[in-house]
C-alpha positions in Angstrom: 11.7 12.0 -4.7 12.6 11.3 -1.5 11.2 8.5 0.6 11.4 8.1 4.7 14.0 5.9 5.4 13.4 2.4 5.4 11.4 2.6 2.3 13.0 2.4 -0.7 11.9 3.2 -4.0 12.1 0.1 -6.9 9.6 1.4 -9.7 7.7 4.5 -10.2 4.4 5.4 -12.4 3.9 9.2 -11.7 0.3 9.7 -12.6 -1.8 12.7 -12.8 -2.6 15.9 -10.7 -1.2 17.7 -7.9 0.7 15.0 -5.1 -0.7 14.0 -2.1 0.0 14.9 1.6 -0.9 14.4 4.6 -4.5 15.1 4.9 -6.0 13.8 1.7 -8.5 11.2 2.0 -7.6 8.4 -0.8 -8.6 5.4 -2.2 -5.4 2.8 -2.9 -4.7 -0.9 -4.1 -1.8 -2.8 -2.9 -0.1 -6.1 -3.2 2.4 -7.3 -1.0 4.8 -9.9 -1.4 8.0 -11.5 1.0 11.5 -9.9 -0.1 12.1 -13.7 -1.4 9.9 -12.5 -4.0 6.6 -15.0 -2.2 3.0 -12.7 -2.3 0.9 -12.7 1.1 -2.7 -13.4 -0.3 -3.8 -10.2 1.7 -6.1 -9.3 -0.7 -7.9 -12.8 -1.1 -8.1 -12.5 2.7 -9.8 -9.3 3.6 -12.2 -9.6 0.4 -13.6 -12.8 2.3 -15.2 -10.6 4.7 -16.2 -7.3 2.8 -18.7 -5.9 1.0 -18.6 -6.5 -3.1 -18.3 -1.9 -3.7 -14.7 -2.1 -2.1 -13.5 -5.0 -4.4 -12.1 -4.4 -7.3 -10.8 -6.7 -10.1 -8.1 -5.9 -12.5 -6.6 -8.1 -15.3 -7.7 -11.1 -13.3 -6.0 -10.2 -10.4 -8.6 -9.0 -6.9 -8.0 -5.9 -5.2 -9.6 -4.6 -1.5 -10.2 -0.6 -2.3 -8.3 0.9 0.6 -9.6 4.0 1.7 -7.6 5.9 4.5 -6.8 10.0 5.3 -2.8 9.7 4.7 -1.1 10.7 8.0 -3.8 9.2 10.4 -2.6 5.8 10.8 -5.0 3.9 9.2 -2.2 2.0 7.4 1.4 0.5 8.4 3.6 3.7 8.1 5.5 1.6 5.1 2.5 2.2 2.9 1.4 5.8 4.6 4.4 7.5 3.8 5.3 5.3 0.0 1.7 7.0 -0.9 2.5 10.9 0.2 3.4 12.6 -2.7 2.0 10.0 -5.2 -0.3 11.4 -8.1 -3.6 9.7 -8.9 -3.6 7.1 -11.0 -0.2 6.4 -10.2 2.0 3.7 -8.9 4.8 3.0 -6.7 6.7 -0.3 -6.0 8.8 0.0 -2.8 10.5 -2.5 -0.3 9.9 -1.4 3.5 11.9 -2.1 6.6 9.9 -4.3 9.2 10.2 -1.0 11.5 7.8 0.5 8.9 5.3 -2.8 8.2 4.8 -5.6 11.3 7.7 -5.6 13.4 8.4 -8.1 15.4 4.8 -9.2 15.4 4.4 -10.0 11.9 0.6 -11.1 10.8 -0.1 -14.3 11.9 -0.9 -16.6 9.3 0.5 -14.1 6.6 3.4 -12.4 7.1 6.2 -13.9 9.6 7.8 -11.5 12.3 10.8 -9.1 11.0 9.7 -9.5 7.4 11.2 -7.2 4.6 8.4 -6.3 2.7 7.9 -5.5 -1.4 5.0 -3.2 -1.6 2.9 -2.3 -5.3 0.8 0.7 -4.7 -1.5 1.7 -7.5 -3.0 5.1 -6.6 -7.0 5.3 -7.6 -8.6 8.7 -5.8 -7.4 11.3 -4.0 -9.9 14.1 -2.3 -8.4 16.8 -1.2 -9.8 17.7 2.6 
C-alpha cells in the first residue's frame, strides 16, 4: 500500500469490505501521541464539550467518534489520506510529517509547532456516497 509522502506506515490491521476513497462518509477513532512516544489527551479534550452518542469507550480507554467525507478537509491531511484505502473495522498506525498535521502552528495547549506526529486509526463505518 502506498501512503502520500510524509506519512509513513508503522502497523497495519486490514479489516473488512471494499477500501475507502475519497468520497465516503466515515466514522473513525484516533489517538495521537508526540514522536518521543508522549500522547496529546485530544480525546479527553474534545469529549469535554460533546454530546455522550459521539463518545465511545473501549478497553478503558475514551474515544471522540469522528465522522468526516474523506477528501473534504474535515481532518488534518495526515489523518485524511492514512484513512483512504482503509477497510472497516480496520486499523492503521502511521507517523505524519508536520506538513501533513499542524505546521508551524501546532495546537496550542496540545501539540507544539513542527511536531512529528504518531497517529492510531481504528476504522468504525464507512457509507459509501
Amino acid at each position: 500500500m502506498k501512503l502520500k509522502r510524509g506519512i509513513k506506515l508503522l502497523e497495519e490491521g486490514e479489516g473488512t469490505g471494499e477500501p475507502t476513497r475519497k468520497g465516503d462518509r466515515v466514522v473513525y477513532n484516533l489517538k495521537m501521541f508526540l514522536n518521543q512516544g508522549d500522547e496529546v489527551s485530544l480525546n479527553e479534550r474534545q469529549a469535554e464539550h460533546l454530546p455522550a452518542n459521539m463518545i465511545r469507550t473501549v478497553a478503558g480507554d475514551l474515544f471522540v467518534d469522528h465522522r468526516i467525507t474523506l477528501g473534504s478537509r474535515e481532518a488534518f491531511a495526515g489523518v485524511e489520506y492514512a484513512l483512504i484505502g482503509m477497510k472497516k473495522g480496520g486499523y492503521r498506525k502511521v507517523r505524519v510529517s508536520p506538513h501533513l498535521a499542524f505546521r508551524d502552528k501546532g495546537l496550542p495547549g496540545l501539540v507544539p509547532p513542527n511536531a512529528v506526529l504518531v497517529v492510531e486509526l481504528w476504522l468504525r463505518d464507512v457509507t459509501k456516497e
